[in-house]
C-alpha positions in Angstrom: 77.7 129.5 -108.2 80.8 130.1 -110.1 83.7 127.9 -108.0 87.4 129.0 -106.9 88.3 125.2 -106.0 88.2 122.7 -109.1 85.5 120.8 -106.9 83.6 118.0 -109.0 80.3 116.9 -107.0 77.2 115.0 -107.7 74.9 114.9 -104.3 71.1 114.0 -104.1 69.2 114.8 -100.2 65.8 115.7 -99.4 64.6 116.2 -103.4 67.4 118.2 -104.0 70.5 117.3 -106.2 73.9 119.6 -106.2 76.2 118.8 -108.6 78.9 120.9 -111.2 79.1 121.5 -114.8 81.6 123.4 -116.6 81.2 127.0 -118.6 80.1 125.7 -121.8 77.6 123.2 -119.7 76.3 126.6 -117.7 76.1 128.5 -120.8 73.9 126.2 -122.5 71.9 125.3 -119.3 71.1 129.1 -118.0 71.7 131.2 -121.7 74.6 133.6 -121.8 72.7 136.3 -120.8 72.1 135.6 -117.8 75.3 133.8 -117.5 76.4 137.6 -117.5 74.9 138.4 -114.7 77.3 138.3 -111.9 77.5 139.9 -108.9 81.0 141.2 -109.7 81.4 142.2 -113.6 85.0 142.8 -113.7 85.7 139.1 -112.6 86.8 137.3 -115.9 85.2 133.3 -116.1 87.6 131.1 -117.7 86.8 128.1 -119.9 87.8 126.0 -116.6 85.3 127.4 -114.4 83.0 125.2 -113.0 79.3 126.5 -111.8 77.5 124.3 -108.9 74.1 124.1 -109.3 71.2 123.1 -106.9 68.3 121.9 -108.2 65.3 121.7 -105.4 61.9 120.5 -105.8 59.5 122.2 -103.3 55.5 122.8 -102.7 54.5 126.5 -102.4 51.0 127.9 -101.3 48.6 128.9 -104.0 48.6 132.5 -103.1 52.6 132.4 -103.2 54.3 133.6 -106.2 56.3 131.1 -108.1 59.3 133.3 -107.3 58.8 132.6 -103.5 60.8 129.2 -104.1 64.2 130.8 -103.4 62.9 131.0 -100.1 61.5 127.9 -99.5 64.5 126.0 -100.8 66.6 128.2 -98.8 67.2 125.8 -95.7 67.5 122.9 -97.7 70.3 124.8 -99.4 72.0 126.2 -96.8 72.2 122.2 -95.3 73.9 120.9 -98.5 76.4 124.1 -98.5 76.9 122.5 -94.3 77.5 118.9 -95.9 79.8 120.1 -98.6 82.1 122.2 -96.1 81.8 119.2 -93.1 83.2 116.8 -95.6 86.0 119.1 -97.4 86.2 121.7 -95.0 85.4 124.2 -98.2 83.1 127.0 -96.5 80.5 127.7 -99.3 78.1 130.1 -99.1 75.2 131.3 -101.1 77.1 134.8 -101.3 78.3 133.4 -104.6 74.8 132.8 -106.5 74.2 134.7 -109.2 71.2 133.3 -110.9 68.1 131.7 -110.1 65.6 130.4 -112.0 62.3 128.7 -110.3 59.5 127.2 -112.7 56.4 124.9 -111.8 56.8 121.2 -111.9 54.9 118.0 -111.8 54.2 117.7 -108.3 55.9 114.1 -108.3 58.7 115.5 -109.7 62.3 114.1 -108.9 65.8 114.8 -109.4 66.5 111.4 -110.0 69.3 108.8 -109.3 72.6 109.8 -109.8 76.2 108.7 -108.4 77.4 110.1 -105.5 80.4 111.8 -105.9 82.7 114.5 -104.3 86.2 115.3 -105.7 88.2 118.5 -104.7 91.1 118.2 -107.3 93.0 115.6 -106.4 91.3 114.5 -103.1 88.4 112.0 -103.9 85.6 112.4 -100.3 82.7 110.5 -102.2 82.7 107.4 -99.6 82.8 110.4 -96.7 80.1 112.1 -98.3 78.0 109.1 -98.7 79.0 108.0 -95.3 77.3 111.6 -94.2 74.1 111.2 -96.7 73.4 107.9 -95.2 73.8 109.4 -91.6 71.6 112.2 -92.4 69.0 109.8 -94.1 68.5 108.2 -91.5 68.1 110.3 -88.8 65.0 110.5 -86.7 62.8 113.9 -87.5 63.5 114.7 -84.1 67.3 114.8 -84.1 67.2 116.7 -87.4 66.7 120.8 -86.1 69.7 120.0 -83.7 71.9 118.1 -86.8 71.2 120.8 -89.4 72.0 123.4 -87.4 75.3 121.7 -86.0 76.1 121.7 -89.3 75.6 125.0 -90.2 77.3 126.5 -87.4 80.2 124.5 -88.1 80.0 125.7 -91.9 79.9 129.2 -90.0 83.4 128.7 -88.0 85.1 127.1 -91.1 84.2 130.9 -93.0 85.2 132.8 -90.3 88.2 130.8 -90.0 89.5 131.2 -93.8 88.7 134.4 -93.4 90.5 134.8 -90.0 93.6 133.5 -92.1 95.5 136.5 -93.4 93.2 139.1 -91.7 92.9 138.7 -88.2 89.8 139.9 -88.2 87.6 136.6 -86.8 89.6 134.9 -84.3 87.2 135.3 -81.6 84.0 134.5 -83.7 85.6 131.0 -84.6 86.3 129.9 -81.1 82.8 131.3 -80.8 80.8 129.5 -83.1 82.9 126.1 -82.3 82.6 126.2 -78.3 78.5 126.8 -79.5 78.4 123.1 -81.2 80.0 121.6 -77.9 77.7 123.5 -75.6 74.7 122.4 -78.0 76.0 118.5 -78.1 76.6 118.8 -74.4 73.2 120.0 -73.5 72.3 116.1 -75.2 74.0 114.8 -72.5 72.4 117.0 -69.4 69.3 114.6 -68.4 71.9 111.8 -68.5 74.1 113.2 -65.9 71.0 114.7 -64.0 69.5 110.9 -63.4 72.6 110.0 -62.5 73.2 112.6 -60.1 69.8 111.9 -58.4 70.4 107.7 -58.5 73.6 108.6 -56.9 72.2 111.3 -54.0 69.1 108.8 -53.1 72.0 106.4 -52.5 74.4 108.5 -50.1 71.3 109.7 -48.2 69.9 106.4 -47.6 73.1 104.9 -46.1 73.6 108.1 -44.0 70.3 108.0 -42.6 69.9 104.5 -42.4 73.1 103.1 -41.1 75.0 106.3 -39.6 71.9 108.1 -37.9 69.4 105.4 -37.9 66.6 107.5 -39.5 64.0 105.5 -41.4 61.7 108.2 -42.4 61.0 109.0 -46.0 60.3 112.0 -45.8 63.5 113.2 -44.0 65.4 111.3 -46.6 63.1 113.1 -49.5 64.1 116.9 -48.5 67.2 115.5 -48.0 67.8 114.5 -51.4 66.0 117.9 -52.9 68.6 119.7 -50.6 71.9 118.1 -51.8 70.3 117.7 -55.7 69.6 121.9 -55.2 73.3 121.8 -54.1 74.8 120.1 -56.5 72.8 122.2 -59.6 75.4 124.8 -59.0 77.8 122.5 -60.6 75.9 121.4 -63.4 77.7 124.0 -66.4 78.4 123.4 -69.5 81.8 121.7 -68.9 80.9 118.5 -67.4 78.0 118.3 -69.8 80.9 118.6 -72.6 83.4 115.9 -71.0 80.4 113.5 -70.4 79.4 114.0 -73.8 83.4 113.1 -74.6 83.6 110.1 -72.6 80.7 109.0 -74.2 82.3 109.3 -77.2 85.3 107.9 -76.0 87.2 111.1 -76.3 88.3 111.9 -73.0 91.1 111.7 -71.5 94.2 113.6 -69.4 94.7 115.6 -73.0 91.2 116.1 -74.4 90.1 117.3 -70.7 92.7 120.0 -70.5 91.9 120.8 -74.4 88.3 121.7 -73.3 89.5 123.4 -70.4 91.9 125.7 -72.2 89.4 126.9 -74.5 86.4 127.2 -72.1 88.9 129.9 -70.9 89.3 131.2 -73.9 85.4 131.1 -74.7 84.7 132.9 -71.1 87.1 135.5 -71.9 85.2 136.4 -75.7 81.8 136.2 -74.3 82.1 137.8 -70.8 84.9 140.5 -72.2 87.5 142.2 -69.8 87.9 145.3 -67.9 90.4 146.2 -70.7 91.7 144.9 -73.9 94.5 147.8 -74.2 98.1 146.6 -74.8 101.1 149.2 -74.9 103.2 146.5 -76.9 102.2 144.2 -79.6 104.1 141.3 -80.8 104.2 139.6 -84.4 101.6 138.8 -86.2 100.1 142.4 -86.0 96.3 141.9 -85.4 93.8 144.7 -86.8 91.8 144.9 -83.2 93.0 144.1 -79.4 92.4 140.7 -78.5 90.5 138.8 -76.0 93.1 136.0 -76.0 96.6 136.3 -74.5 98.1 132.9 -75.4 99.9 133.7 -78.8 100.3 129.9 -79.3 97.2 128.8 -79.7 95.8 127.4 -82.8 91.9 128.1 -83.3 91.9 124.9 -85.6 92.2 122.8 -82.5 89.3 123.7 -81.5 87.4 123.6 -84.9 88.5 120.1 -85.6 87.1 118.9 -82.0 83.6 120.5 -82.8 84.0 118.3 -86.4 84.9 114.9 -84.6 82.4 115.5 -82.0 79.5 116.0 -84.6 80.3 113.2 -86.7 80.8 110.6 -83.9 76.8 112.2 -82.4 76.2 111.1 -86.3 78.0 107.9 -85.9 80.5 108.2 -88.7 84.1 108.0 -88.8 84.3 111.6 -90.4 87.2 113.6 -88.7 88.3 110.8 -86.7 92.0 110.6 -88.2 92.8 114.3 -87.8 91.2 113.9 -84.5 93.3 111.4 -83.4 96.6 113.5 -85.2 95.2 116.4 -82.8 94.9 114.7 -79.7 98.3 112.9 -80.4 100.4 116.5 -81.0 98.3 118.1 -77.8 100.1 119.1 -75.1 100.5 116.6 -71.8 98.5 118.6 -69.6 100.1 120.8 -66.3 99.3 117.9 -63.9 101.7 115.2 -66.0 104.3 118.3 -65.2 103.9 118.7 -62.1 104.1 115.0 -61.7 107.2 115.0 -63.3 109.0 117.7 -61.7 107.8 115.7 -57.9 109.2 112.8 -58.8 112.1 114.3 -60.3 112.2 112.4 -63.4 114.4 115.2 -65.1 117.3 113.1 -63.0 117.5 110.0 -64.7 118.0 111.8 -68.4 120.0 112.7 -70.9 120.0 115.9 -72.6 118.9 114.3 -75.4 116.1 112.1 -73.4 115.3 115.4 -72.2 114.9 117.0 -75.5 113.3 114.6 -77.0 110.8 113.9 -73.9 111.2 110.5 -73.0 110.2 111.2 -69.8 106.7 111.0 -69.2 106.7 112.5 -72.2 107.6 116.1 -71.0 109.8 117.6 -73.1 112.2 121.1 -72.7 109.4 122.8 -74.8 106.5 121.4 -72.3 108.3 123.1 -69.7 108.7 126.6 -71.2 105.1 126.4 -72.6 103.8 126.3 -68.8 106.5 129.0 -67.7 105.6 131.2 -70.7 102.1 130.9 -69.9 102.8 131.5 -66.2 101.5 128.5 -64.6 104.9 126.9 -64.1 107.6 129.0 -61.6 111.0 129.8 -62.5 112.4 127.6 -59.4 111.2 124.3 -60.6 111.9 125.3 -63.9 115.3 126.1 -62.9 115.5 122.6 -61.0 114.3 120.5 -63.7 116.9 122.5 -66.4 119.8 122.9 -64.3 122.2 120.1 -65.1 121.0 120.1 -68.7 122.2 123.8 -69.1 125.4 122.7 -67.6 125.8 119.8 -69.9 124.0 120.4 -73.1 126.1 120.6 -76.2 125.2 123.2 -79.0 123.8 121.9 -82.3 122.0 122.7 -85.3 119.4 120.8 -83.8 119.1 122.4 -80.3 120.3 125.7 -81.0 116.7 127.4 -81.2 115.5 125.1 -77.7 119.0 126.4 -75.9 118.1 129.9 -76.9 114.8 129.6 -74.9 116.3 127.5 -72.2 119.7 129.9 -71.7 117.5 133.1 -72.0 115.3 132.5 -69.1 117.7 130.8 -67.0 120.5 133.4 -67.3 118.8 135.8 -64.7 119.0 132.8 -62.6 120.4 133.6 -58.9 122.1 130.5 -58.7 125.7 131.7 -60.2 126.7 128.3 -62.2 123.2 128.1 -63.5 123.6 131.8 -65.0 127.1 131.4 -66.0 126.3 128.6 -67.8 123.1 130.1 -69.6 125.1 133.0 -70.2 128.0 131.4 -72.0 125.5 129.5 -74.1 124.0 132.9 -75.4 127.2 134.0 -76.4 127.8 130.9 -77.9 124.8 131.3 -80.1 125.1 135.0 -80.8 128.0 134.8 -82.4 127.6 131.1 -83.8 126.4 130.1 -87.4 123.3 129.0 -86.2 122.2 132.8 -86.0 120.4 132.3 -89.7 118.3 130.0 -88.0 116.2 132.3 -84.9 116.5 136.3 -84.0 117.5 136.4 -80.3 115.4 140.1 -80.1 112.4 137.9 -81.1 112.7 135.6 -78.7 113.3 138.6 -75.9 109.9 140.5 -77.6 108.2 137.4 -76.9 109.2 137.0 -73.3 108.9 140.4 -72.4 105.3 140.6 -73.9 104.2 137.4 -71.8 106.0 139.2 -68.5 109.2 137.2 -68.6 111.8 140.2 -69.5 114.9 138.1 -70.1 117.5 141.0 -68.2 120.5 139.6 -69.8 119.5 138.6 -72.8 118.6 142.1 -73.4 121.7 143.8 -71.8 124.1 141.3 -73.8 121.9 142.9 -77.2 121.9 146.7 -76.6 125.6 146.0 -75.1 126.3 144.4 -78.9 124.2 146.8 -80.6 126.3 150.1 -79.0 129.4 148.0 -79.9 128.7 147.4 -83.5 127.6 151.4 -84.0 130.5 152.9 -86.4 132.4 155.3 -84.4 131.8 159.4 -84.6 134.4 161.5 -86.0 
């Protein structure tokens, strides 16, 4: 498989070995003719090329031909490809074998010792990849159907996700193939919370019976327990399997909870469709389909990193855990810290520069028009929690794109001040040098297409727009 990365690997598992050589290495290896023999003749192989190659001893059946090899390799293949991309994030695929040669061996046959060793130019993974080989060694047979094909559907979401990058074309399939991992990993977890359900129903019954009703009857207390276990079934989905799974891990918390629940959302709305997917206005980027998903912030690798950190810490390896912890760090405080903050009226004690930079609670300005964007936060809390900081705030460099936001909603505010003051502030940046910096009709596209139509904004544009028109003879 001729390479596009300058990857330089050297991997044993399950009598197999992967590993590159250069073009001159390939050439004397496979014979330039068959070297020839690509899928695509017009694509020119430089002397830097490098080939990875997979050699795989097997056992066939004596009736099988000696060709039938390909396919029973095939799985172990497609399991390295999974432990190449886990650890580098490289989605290979067998798409890019051209040649394939299978002959009979001793049947002790080996492919040997060899140093471990994975380098993607100037990124050295060989202690994660050996971290993962020694995971994968030793896991139980099993654990091993559930592991490999974790793997591979991870493998899956990281194509569809390079792919996704400049076409458009696989957002939904990533969050897809992602949310699939955690539902499998969670279903690990189902018999745990099951036992504990029960432990916890036989409990509660007992005390009810016994010390509110003074029933000591087993029997009673027995289609009791069936009843309220029934009941309770209902509630046994696929998200508390997840976030037990995660506190297992020790994953959960106020951030990673409202992660899972923003994406189950986004999952339900793939898989279970909606009545309609028809738009009359787009917005930037222009996708090639209608999309299931509204929120035109989110970032599908969110979710593709989770489903990495949750499969490495099943393995027990420290794989992903950095970015992980980066991801978790950057999320978003989730609604209830805002609504906490906006009850206790923290906004009061602030600055405009505590409240730009979120030292309170750690809500910041852009926290609070993420939630109004997305519609779960109202204008009239908005409007109390931004109301002496349009009033006082003082235009910057910094501040000028957050101000645009702010002074856009709030200027179709009913309170007078409040709109004066957000109206001044648009002026101010219309005709500031800042300008270079944001596109005010963005910023009114954007609102508009999430139901916010910022009135003024768009009056004080076409007003501007009319006014800068050269004049008719």
């Amino acid at each position: 498989m001729p390479l596009e990365t300058e990857f330089e690997l050297d991997i044993t598992w399950d009598r197999s070995r992967a590993y590159t050589v250069d073009h001159i290495t390939y050439k004397r290896l496979f014979g330039k003719d068959k070297v020839d023999e690509e899928p695509d003749p017009d694509q020119e192989r430089s002397g830097d090329t490098r080939y990875l190659i997979v050699d795989s001893y097997c056992e066939i059946e004596e009736f099988d031909r000696v060709s039938e090899v390909a396919a029973v390799t095939r799985p172990r293949i497609l399991v390295i490809l999974s432990m190449i991309c886990f650890v580098t994030g490289e989605p290979l695929t067998p798409f890019g074998f051209f040649n394939s040669i299978s002959n009979v061996a001793h049947p002790n046959a080996t492919v040997g010792n060899h140093e471990i060793k994975l380098l993607i130019e100037a990124d050295d993974f060989s202690a994660e990849v050996n971290e993962l080989l020694s995971a994968m060694n030793g896991l139980p047979d099993d654990k091993k159907p559930l592991v490999f094909s974790l793997l591979d559907r991870w493998r899956k979401a990281s194509y569809f996700d390079k792919e996704n990058e400049e076409s458009f074309l696989y957002e939904d399939e990533t969050i897809l193939a992602c949310f699939h991992i955690l539902e499998m990993l969670g279903e690990q977890f189902s018999s745990q919370i099951d036992n504990e359900v029960q432990e916890k129903v036989k409990l509660f019954t007992a005390d009810i019976l016994v010390n509110s009703l003074f029933i000591q009857n087993s029997q009673t207390q027995s289609d009791l327990n069936r009843l309220l276990h029934n009941a309770l079934g209902a509630y046994m989905t696929i998200k508390p399997k997840i976030l037990r799974m995660m506190r297992e891990f020790n994953m959960l918390e106020p951030r990673s909870k409202a992660l899972i629940d923003r994406f189950l959302n986004h999952r339900n709305a793939i898989a279970h469709g909606r009545v309609s997917l028809y738009e009359d206005k787009v917005i930037y980027p222009l996708k090639p389909f209608f999309s299931h998903m509204k929120d035109i912030y989110e970032d599908i690798s969110v979710i593709r990193t989770t489903s990495a950190r949750l499969i490495a810490a099943y393995l027990g390896i420290s794989l992903w855990e950095d970015e992980w912890n980066e991801l978790i760090n950057s999320e978003i405080p989730p609604y209830e810290r805002v609504q906490q903050f906006n009850r206790n009226r923290v906004y009061e004690g602030l600055s405009c520069q505590e409240l730009e930079d979120g030292l309170g609670d750690g809500i910041n300005i852009w926290v609070l028009i993420h939630y109004y964007r997305m519609g779960v936060l109202k204008i009239q809390p908005l409007t109390l929690a931004l109301s002496r900081y349009i009033a006082e705030v003082q235009l910057s460099e910094e501040n000028a794109s957050l101000i645009l936001y702010v002074a856009a909603i709030l200027a179709d505010s009913t309170q007078q001040a409040i709109a004066e003051s957000s109206r001044n502030l648009l002026i101010q940046l219309k005709d500031s040098q800042h300008m270079a910096r944001f596109d005010m009709r963005d910023v009114l596209k954007e609102l508009t297409y999430q139901g916010k139509e910022p009135a003024w904004l768009k009056h004080l544009l076409i007003d501007r727009a009319v006014s800068s028109r050269p004049a008719k003879d």
